[in-house]
C-alpha positions as CSV (number, residue, x, y, z in Angstrom):
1,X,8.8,-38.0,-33.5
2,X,11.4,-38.6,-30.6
3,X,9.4,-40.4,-27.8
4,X,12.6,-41.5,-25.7
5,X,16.1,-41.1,-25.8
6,X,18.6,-43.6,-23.7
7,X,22.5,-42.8,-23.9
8,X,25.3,-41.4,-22.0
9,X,25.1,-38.0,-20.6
10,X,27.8,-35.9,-21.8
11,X,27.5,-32.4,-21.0
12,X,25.1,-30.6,-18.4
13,X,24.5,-27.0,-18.5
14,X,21.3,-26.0,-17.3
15,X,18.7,-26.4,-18.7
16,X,20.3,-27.7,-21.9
17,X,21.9,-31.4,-22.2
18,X,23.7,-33.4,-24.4
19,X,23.3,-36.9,-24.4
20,X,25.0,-39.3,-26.7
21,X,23.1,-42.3,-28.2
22,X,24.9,-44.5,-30.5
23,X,27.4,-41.4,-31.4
24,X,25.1,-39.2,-32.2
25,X,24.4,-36.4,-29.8
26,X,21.4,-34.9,-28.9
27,X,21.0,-31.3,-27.5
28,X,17.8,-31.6,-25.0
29,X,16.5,-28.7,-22.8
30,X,15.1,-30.0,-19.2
31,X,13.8,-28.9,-15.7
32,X,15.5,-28.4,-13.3
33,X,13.6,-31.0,-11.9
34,X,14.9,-33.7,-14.3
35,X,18.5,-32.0,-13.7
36,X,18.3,-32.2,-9.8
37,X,18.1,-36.3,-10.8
38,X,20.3,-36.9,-12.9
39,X,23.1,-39.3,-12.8
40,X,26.7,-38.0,-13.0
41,X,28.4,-37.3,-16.1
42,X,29.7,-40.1,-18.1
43,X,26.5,-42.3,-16.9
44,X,23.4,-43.6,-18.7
45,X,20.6,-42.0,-18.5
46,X,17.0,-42.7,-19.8
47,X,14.7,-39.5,-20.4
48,X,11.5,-39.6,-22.1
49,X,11.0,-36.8,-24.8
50,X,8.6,-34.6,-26.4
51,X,9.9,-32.9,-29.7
52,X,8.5,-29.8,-30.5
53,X,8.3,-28.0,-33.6
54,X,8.2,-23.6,-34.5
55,X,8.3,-22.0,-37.2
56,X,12.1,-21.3,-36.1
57,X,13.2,-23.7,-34.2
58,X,12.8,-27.6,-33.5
59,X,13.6,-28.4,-30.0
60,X,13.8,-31.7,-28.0
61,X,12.6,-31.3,-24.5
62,X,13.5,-34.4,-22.1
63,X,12.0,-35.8,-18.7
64,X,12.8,-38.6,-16.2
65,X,9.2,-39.4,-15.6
66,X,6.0,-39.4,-17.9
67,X,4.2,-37.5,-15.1
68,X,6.6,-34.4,-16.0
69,X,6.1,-35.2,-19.7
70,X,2.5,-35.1,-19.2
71,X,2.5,-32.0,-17.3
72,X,4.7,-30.2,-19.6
73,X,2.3,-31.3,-22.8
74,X,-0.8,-30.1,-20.4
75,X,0.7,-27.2,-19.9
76,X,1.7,-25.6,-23.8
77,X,-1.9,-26.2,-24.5
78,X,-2.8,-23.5,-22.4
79,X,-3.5,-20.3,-24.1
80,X,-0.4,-17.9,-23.4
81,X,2.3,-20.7,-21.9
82,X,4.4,-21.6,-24.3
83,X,7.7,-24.1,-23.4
84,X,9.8,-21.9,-21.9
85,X,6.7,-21.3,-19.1
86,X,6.2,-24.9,-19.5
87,X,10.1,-25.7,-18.6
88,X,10.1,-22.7,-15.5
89,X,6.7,-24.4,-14.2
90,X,8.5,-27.8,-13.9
91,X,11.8,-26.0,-12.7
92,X,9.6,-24.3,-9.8
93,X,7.5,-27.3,-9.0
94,X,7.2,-31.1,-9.1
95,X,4.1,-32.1,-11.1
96,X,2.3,-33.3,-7.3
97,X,3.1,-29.6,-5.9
98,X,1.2,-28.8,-9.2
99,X,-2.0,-30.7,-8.7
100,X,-1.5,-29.7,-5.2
101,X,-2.0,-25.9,-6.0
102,X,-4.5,-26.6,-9.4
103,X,-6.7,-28.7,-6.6
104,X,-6.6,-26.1,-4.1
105,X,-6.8,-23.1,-6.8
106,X,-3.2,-22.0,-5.0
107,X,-2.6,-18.9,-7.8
108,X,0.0,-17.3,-5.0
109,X,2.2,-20.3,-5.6
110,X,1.9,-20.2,-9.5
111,X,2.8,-16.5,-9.9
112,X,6.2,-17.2,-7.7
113,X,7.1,-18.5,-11.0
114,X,9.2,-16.2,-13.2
115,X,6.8,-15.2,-16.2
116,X,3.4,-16.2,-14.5
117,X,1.4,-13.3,-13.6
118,X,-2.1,-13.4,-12.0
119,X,-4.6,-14.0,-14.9
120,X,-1.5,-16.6,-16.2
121,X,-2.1,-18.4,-13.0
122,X,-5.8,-18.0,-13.1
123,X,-6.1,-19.5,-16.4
124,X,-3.8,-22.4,-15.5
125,X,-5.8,-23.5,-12.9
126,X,-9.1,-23.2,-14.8
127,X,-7.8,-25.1,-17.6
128,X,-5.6,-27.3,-15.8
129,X,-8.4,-29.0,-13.7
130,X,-9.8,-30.2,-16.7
131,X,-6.9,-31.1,-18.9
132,X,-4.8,-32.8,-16.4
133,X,-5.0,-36.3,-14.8
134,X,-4.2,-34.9,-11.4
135,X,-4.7,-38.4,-10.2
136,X,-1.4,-39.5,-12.1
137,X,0.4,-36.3,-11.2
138,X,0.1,-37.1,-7.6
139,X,1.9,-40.6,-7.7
140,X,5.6,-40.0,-6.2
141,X,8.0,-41.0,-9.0
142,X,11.3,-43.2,-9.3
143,X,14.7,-41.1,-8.5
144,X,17.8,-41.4,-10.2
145,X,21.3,-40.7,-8.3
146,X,22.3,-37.0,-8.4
147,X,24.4,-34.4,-9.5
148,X,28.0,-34.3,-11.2
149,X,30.6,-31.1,-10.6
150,X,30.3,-28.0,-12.5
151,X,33.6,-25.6,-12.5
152,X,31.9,-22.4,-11.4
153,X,28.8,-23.6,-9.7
154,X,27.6,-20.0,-9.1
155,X,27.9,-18.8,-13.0
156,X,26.0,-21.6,-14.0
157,X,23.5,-21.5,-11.6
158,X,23.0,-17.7,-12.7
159,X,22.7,-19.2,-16.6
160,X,20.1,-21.5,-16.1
161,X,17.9,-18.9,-13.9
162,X,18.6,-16.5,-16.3
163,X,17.1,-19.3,-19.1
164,X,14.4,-20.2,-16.8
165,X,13.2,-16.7,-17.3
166,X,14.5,-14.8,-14.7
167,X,16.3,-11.6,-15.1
168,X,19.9,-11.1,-14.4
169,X,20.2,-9.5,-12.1
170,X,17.3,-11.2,-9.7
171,X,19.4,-15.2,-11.0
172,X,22.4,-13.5,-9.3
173,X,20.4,-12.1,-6.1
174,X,19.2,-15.0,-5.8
175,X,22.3,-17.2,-6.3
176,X,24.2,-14.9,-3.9
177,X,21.8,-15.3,-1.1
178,X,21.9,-19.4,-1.0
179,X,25.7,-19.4,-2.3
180,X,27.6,-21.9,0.6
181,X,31.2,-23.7,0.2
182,X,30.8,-26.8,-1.7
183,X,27.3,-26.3,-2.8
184,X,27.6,-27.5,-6.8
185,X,25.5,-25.8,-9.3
186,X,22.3,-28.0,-9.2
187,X,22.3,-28.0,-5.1
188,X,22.3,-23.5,-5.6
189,X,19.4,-23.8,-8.2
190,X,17.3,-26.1,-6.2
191,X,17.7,-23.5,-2.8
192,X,17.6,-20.6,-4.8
193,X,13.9,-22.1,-6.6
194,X,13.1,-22.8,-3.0
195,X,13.8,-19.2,-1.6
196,X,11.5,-17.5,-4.3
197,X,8.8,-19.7,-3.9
């Protein structure tokens, strides 16, 4: 089991990352939530890890806090939400605007999120109330320095909404209607995750 992995970031292309450790280079999928933090490329970075194992794949998903971490384990348990719901939960929502909504029972806020219908939401909330220190998911957690330059920041904002679970041609809606002048990728994502919800 991979618990934590700290090295130097080498590649960024939402949501996947590569971060070398010792030579060695891991592939790790994120949030945008850990990739709105991260340091620039070249820099060390510290993310704490939860490896998960399919019958087809093994994947390594990565975190800046443990209060993402624990939301994202909280939230595969849940019947119907596998990772890549997981991932576009975290990607729509810091783990305190989650408790905020699970407390409140907010299911218009959940089902913003690409691949969360009603009785998704509904069931998240019941089963999230219980599951869930909400407690720890409310404490405001440590930043690190943001983002580094992308080439073409409005292609690969498209690619990681389109990996988040949203269709094509809604990433690229989206994307077009934040674009701005020096606005790198990360900064699009973030507005464009702000807009839909």
């Amino acid at each position: 089991m991979i618990g934590r992995l700290r090295g130097r970031l080498v590649q960024k292309r939402p949501p996947e990352l590569l971060i070398e450790v010792n030579g060695l280079g891991y592939e790790v999928l994120a949030p945008m939530s850990t990739l709105f933090d991260l340091p620039a490329l070249g820099e060390e970075v510290t993310l704490v890890t939860h490896f998960h194992v399919r019958d087809d794949a093994q994947v390594l998903y990565g975190f800046l806090t443990e209060a993402e971490r624990s939301l994202f384990r909280g939230l595969i348990k849940v019947n119907g939400v596998g990772a890549k719901m997981a991932l576009a939960v975290l990607s729509g929502m810091n783990p305190m605007e989650f408790s905020s909504c699970v407390r409140n029972g907010d299911q218009a806020a959940l089902t913003r999120v690409p691949g969360i219908g009603k009785k998704t939401a509904e069931r998240l909330i019941i089963e999230m109330r219980d599951r869930l220190d909400l407690d720890a998911l409310d404490a405001p957690s440590d930043t690190l320095v943001a983002p580094a330059t992308e080439e073409d920041p409005a292609s690969e904002a498209t690619q990681a909404l389109v990996a988040l679970g949203y269709k094509p041609q809604d990433a690229t809606r989206m994307i077009r209607t934040v674009a701005q002048p020096g606005l790198n990728s990360e900064a699009l994502i973030r507005l464009a995750l702000k807009g839909a919800l």
